[in-house]
C-alpha positions in Angstrom: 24.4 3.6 -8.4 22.4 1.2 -11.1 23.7 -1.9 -12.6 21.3 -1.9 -15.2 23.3 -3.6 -17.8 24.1 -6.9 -15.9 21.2 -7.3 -13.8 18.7 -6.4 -16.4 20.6 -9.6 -18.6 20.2 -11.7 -15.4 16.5 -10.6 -15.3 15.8 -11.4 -18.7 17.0 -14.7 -18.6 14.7 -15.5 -15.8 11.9 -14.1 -17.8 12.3 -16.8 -20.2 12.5 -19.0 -17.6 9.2 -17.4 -17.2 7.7 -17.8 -20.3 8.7 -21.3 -20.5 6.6 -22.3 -17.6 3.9 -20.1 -18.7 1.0 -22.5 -19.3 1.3 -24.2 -16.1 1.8 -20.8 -13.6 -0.8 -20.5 -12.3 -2.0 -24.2 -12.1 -1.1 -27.2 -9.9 0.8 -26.8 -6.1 1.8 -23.9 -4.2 5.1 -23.7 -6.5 3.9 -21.7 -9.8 5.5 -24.3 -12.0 8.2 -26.5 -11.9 11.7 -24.4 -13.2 12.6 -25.4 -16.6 15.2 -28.0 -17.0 17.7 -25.5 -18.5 17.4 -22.6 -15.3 17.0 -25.9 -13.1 21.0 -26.9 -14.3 22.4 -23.5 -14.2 21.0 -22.5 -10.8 22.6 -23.7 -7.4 23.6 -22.5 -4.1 21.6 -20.6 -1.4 19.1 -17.6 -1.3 18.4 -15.6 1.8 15.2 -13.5 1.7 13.8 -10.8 4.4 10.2 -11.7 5.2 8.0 -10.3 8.2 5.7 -13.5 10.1 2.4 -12.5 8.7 3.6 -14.3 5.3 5.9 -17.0 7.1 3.6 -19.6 6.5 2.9 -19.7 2.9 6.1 -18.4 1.9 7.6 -21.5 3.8 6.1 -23.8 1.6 6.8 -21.7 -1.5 10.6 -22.0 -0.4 10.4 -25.8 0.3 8.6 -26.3 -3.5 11.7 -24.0 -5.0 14.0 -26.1 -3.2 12.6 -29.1 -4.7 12.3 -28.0 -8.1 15.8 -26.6 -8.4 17.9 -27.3 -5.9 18.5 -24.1 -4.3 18.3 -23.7 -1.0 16.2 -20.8 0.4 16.8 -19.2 4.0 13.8 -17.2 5.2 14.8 -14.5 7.9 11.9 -13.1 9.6 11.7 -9.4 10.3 9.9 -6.8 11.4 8.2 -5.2 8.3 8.8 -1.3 9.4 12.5 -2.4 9.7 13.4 -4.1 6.8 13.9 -1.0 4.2 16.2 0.8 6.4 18.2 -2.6 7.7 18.5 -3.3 3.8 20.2 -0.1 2.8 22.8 -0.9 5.6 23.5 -4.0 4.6 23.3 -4.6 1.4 26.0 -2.3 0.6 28.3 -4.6 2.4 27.2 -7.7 0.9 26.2 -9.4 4.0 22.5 -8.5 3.0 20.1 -10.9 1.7 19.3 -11.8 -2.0 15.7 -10.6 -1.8 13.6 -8.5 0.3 9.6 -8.2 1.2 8.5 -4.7 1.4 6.4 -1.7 0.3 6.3 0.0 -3.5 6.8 3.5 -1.5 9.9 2.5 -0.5 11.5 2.1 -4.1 12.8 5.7 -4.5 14.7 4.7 -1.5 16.3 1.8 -2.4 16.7 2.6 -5.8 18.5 6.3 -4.6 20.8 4.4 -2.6 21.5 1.4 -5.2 20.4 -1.9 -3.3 18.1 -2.8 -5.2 17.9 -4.0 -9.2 15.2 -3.7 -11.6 13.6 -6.7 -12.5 12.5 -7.8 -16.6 8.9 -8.7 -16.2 8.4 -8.7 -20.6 5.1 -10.1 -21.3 4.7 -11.2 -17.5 3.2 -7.9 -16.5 0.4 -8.4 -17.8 -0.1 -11.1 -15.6 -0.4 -8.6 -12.9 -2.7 -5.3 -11.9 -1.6 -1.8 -13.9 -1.3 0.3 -11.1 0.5 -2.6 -9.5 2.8 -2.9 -11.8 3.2 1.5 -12.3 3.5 1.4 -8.2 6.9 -0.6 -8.3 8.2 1.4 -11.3 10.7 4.6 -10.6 12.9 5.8 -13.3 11.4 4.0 -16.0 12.1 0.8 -14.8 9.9 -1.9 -12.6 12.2 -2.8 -9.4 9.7 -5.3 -7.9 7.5 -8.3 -8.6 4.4 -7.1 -6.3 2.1 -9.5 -4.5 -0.8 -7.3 -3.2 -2.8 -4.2 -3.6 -4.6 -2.2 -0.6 -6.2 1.0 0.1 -8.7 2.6 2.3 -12.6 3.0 2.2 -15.9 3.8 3.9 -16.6 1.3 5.9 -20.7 1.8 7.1 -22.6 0.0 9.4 -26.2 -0.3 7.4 -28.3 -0.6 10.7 -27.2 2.9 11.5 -26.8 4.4 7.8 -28.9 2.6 5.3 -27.6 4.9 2.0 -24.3 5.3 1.3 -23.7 9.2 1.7 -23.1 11.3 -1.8 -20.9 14.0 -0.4 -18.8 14.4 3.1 -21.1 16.7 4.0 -23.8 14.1 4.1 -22.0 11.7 5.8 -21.5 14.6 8.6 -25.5 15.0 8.6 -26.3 11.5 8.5 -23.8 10.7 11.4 -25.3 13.8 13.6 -28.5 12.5 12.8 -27.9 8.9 14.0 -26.1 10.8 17.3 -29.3 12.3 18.0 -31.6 9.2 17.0 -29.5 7.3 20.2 -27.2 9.3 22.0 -26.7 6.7 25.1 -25.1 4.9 22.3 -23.9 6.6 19.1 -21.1 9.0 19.9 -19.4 10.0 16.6 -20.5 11.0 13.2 -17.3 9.2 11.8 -14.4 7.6 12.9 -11.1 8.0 11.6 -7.8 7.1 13.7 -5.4 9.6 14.0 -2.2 9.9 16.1 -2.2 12.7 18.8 0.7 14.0 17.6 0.9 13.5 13.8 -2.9 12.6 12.8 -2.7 10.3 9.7 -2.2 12.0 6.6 -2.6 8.6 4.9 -6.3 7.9 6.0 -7.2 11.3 5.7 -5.5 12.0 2.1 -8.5 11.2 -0.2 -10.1 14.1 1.4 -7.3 16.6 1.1 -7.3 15.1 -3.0 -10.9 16.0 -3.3 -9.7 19.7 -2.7 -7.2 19.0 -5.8 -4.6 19.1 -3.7 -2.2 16.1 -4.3 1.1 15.9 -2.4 3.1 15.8 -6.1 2.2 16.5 -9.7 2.1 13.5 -12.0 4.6 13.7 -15.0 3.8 12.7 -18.3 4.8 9.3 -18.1 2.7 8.9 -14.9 5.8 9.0 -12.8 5.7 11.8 -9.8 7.6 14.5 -9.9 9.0 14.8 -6.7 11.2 17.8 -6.8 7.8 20.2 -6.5 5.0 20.0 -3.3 1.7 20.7 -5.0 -0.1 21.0 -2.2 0.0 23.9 -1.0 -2.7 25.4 -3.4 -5.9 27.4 -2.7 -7.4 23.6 -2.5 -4.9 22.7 0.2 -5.8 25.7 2.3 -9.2 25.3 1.7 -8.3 21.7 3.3 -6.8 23.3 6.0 -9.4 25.2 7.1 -12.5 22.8 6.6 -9.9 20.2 8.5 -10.0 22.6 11.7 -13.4 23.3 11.2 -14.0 19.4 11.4 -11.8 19.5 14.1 -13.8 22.3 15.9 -17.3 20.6 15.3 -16.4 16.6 16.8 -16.5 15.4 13.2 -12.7 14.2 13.7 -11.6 13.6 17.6 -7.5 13.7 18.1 -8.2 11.7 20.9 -9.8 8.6 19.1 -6.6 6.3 17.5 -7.0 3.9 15.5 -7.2 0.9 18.0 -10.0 3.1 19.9 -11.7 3.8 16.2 -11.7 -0.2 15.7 -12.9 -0.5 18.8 -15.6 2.2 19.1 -17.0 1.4 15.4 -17.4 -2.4 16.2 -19.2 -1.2 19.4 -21.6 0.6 17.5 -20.3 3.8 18.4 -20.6 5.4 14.5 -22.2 4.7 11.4 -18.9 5.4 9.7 -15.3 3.9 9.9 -12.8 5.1 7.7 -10.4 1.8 7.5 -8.8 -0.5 5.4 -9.5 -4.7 5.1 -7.2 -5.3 7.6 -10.0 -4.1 10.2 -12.7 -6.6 8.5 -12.0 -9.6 10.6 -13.0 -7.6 13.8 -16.0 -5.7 12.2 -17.2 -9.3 11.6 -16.5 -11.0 14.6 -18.2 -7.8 16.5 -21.9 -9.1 13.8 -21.7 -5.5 12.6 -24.0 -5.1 9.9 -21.9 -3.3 6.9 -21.4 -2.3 3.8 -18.1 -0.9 2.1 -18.7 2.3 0.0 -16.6 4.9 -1.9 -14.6 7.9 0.1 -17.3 10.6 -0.5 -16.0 14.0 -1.5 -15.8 16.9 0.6 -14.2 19.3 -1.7 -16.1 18.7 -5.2 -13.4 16.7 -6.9 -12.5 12.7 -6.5 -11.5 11.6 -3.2 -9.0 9.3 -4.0 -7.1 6.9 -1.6 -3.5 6.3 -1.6 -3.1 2.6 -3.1 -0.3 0.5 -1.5 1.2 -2.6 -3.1 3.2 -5.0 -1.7 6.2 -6.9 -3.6 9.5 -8.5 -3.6 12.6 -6.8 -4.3 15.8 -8.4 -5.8 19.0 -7.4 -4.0 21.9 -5.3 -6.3 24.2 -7.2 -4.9 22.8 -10.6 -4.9 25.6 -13.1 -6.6 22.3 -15.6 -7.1 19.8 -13.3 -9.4 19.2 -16.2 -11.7 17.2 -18.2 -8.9 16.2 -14.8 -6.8 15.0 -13.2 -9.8 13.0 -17.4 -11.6 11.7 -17.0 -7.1 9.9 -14.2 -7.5 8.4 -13.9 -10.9 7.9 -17.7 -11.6 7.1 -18.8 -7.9 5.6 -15.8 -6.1 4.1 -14.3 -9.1 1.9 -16.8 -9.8 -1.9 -17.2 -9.2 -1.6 -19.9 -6.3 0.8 -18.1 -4.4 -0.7 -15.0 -5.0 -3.7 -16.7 -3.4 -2.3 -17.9 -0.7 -0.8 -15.1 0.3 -4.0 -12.9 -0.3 -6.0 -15.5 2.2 -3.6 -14.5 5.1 -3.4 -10.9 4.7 -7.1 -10.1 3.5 -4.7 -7.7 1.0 -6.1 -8.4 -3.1 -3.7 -10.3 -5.1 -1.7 -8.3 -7.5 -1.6 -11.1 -9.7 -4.8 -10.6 -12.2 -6.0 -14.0 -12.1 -5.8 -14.1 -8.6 -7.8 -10.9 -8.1 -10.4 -12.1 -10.2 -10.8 -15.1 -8.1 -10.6 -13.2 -4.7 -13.2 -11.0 -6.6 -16.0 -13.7 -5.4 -15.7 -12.3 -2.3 -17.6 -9.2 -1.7 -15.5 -7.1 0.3 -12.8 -7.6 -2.0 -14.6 -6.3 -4.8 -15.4 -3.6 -2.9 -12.5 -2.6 -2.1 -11.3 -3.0 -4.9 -13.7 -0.8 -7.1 -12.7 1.5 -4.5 -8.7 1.2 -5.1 -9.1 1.5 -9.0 -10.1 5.1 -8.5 -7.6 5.9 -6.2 -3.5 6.7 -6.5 0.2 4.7 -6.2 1.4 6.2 -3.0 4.3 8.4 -4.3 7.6 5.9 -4.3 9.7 9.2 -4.5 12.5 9.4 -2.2 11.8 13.2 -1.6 8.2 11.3 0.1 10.2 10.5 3.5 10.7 14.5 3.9 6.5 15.0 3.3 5.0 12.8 6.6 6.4 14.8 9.4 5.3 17.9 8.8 2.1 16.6 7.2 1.1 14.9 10.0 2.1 17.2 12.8 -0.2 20.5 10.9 -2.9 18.4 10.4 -2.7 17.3 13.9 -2.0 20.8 15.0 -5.2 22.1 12.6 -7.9 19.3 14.2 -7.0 20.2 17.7 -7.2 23.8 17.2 -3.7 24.8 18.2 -3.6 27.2 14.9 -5.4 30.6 14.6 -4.9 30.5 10.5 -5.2 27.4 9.0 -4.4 28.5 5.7 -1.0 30.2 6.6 -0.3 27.2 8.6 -0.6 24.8 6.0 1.4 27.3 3.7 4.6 27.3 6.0 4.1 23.5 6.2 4.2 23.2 2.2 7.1 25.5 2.6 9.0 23.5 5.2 9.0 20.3 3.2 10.0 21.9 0.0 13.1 23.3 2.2 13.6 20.0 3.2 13.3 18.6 -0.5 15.7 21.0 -2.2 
């Protein structure tokens, strides 16, 4: 199911391709650095790489400068980013796939599980990039992606309304009833968090369910998840459970409000709190919404740590060019420029470390980013696409008070999955 051997030789010759640009990577053009002269003469031929239109543009001139320094021609196909991990499992397999592939870290279990995807050599190159970038595209002991970006939630407050970041949940709860009652013609929520009618968002509301201790899987020793045991299903989870319906019961979370309506209702003026990503930013400023971004506060005692999701490129198993798809992503899209580029369309931090530190100038990347050093990889487990379902259809079921025990319900939910899992 893993060509380790050949691949990893493959990789490692494109890390000293690498190395031998080093100095220059992250100087100069949109290209990293100009391919050596010896992986310039041994690479030819074509490369066809999956990419979604949100990173079309930079990734076009990043193609054109790979072209030009090595002669290897690069097709970009643009898809739909929720349908590339599933199309590439089809199609790899028969070799009509492409050579590389855009996508999320939580979707290495995945690929690596069904073998269409080979591990790349970073060597001395990862520490060019983030830790917990680098840990979120490892599985197995091996790291199957170079990765690009880093993003996770936080509080996003608008200081007109709330002047103090709140200490706990429970006094971001008082501090949004009290602005409610300050102006009620205009403030309608004490927070705002989107959420699906039918399966919530277990994503956005996860650092509260972690400050219960209640994390979806165990960490193993070598910071890997262990994704043969759900571990949430603890007296924190129910606890979870039944302070989630309880929020649920009180207005504090509305299954009516999604997260277009949150967007739109916190821009408004609607709430002193938005629970939200930087992808929401843009609007927030456009709306002149007065804010500041703040840690998740905790509602159960412990750390209310976000899920952190990193973007990256993944080199096909089958790819019969991984000399030039493997010196494309670690010499050209790992580098600071590109990085940068790429950061300035997606308002997602650079993986690379150089990069970050740059972005850092901006203030809500910082933020952010302070925020997303405390928090957690999403688990890249394949046993993780048999947790959301159920997840999100109890909590949804828990917030709009469809169960009389929240605690038992949450139980046969941990139960259900770990069925599904074994």
């Amino acid at each position: 199911m893993r060509k380790f051997l050949a691949v990893g030789a493959v990789a490692a010759a494109a890390a000293l391709t690498l190395s031998a640009c080093g100095s220059s990577a992250t100087t100069g053009g949109t290209s990293a650095a100009p391919a050596s002269a010896s992986a310039k003469a041994s690479m030819s031929g074509k490369l066809t790489v999956w990419i979604d239109a949100n990173r079309q543009p930079v990734l076009k001139t990043v193609a054109e400068n790979f072209t030009k320094d090595t002669g290897v021609q690069v097709e970009l196909v643009v898809k739909d980013f929720g349908t590339i991990r599933d199309d590439a499992i089809t199609q790899i397999p028969t070799g009509k796939g492409p050579d590389l592939i855009i996508g999320a870290h939580d979707w290495t279990g995945k690929l690596v599980q069904n073998g269409v995807v080979a591990p790349v050599e970073l060597g001395d190159a990862a520490k060019q990039f983030q830790p917990v970038a680098v840990k979120a595209m490892t599985y197995g002991g091996k790291i199957y992606g170079v990765p690009f970006s880093i993003e996770n939630i936080a509080l996003v407050r608008n200081t007109d309304l709330a002047p103090t970041a709140p200490a706990t949940w429970a006094d971001l709860v008082t501090a949004g009833k009290a602005a409610m009652a300050k102006d009620a013609a205009k403030v309608k929520y004490p927070v705002l968090v989107g959420l699906d009618p039918k399966s919530a968002d277990p994503y956005h509301l996860y650092p509260l369910q972690a400050s219960y201790g209640a994390p979806v899987f165990n960490l193993k020793d070598d910071g890997s998840y262990d994704g043969a045991t759900v571990t949430m299903g603890n007296d924190g989870g129910k606890q979870f459970a039944t302070d989630l319906a309880k929020w649920g019961k009180d207005g504090v979370l509305n299954m009516n409000i999604t997260g277009d309506i949150a967007k739109a209702q916190f821009t408004a003026g609607a709430s002193p709190y938005f629970l939200t990503g930087p992808w929401n930013l843009a609007d927030i400023k456009k709306a002149g919404v007065k804010y500041a971004i703040d840690p998740i506060p905790s509602a159960g005692g412990k750390p209310a740590t976000p899920f952190v999701g990193v973007q990256g490129f993944f080199v096909s198993a089958k790819s019969e060019n991984k000399l030039a798809a493997n010196t494309f992503v670690l010499t050209y899209i790992g580098s600071e420029k590109v990085q940068t580029d790429l950061y300035k369309t997606g308002n997602r931090a650079p993986a690379n470390i150089a990069a970050f530190a740059a972005a850092q100038s901006d203030a809500d990347v910082a933020a952010f980013g302070k925020v997303g050093a405390a928090g957690v990889p999403m688990p890249n487990v394949p046993a993780m696409d048999q947790v959301w379902s159920d997840w999100g259809t109890t909590e949804a079921a828990l917030i709009g008070q469809k169960e009389a025990d929240p605690a038992a319900a949450w139980t046969k939910m941990v139960a259900t999955i770990q069925g599904k899992i074994k």
